[in-house]
C-alpha positions in Angstrom: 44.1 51.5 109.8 45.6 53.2 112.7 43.7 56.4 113.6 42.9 59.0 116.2 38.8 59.3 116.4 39.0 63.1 117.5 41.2 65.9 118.1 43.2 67.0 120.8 41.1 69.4 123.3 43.3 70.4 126.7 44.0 72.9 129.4 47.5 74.0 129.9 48.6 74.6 133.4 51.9 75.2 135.2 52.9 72.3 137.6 56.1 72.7 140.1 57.5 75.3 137.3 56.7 72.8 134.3 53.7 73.3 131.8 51.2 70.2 131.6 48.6 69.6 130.1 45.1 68.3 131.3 42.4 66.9 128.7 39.8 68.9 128.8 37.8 65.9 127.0 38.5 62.3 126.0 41.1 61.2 123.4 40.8 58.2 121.5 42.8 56.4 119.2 42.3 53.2 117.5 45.0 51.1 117.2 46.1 48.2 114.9 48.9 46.8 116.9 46.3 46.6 119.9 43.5 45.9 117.8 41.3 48.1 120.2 40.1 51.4 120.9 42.2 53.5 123.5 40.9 56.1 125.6 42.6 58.3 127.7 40.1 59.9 130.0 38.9 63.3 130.3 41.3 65.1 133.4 44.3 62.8 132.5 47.7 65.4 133.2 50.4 64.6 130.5 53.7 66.1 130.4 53.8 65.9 126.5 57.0 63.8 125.3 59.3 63.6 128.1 62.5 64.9 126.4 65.6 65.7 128.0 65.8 69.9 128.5 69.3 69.9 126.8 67.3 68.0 123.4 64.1 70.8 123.7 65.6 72.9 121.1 64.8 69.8 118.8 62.4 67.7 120.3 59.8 70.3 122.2 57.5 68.0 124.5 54.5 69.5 123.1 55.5 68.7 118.8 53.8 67.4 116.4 53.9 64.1 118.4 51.8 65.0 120.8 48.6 63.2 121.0 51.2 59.7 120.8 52.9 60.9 124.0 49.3 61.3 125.7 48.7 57.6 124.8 51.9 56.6 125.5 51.8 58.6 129.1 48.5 57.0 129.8 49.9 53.4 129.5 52.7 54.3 131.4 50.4 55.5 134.3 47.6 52.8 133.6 50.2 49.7 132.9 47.9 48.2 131.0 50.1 47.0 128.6 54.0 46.1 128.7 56.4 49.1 128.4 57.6 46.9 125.4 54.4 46.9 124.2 53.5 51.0 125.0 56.8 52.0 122.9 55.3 50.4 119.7 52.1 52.1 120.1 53.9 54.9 120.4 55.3 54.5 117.3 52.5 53.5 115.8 50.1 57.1 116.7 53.6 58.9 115.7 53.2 57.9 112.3 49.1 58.8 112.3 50.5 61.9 113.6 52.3 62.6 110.5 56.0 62.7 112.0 58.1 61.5 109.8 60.4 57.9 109.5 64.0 59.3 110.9 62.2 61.0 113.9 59.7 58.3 114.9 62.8 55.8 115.1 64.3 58.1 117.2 61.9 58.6 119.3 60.4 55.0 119.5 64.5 54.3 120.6 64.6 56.2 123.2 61.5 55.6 124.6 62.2 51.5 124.4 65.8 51.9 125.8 65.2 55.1 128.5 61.5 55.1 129.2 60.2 53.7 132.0 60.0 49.9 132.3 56.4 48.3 133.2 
C-alpha cells in the first residue's frame, strides 16, 4: 500500500516575491505504481502545487496535497520518470494524502494536460 514513511519537515522562504519551500530533511514515499521507494532529498525547493493565482482561492499551493506536489516537483526537476508517468504518482500520494476523489481527478487533469511534459 501506497504510503509516505515520514512527515513533512521544511523551511519557508520568500523567492522573487513567491513563498517556497525548502525540506529541511528527506521525504519519502513508497509507491505502488513505482513499486519503489522515493526520496526527495534534504534542500530540494518546491513551489507547492503550481496552481494558477486566479484558482488560489480554491486550490492554495500549499493544501492538503502538499507532500504529492513535492514528489511530483521532484520528478519534474529529476526526470526520472515520464511526465505521464509523474501525473499518476501524483495522483497516487494525493489519495495517501487524504484528498478526496472529485479533487484528485481534478488535479491529476490538469497536471496531465498543463504540466510540464518530460
Amino acid at each position: 500500500m501506497s504510503r509516505f514513511l515520514n512527515d513533512l519537515s521544511t523551511k519557508e522562504v520568500k523567492r522573487f516575491g513567491e513563498r517556497v519551500l525548502i525540506l529541511a530533511e528527506p521525504l519519502q514515499y513508497e509507491s505502488d505504481f513505482l513499486k519503489c521507494i522515493v526520496e526527495v532529498p534534504e534542500g530540494f525547493v518546491s513551489d507547492g502545487a503550481s496552481v494558477p493565482k486566479f484558482l488560489r482561492w480554491m486550490y492554495h499551493p500549499f493544501g492538503e496535497y502538499l507532500r504529492a506536489a513535492v514528489v511530483h516537483d521532484w520528478f519534474c526537476v529529476t526526470q526520472t520518470i515520464s511526465s505521464d508517468e509523474a501525473a499518476i504518482v501524483f495522483k497516487e500520494a494525493m489519495k495517501v494524502c487524504g484528498v478526496n476523489a472529485w479533487r484528485r481527478r481534478k488535479m491529476y487533469w490538469a497536471v496531465k494536460y498543463f504540466g510540464p511534459k518530460f
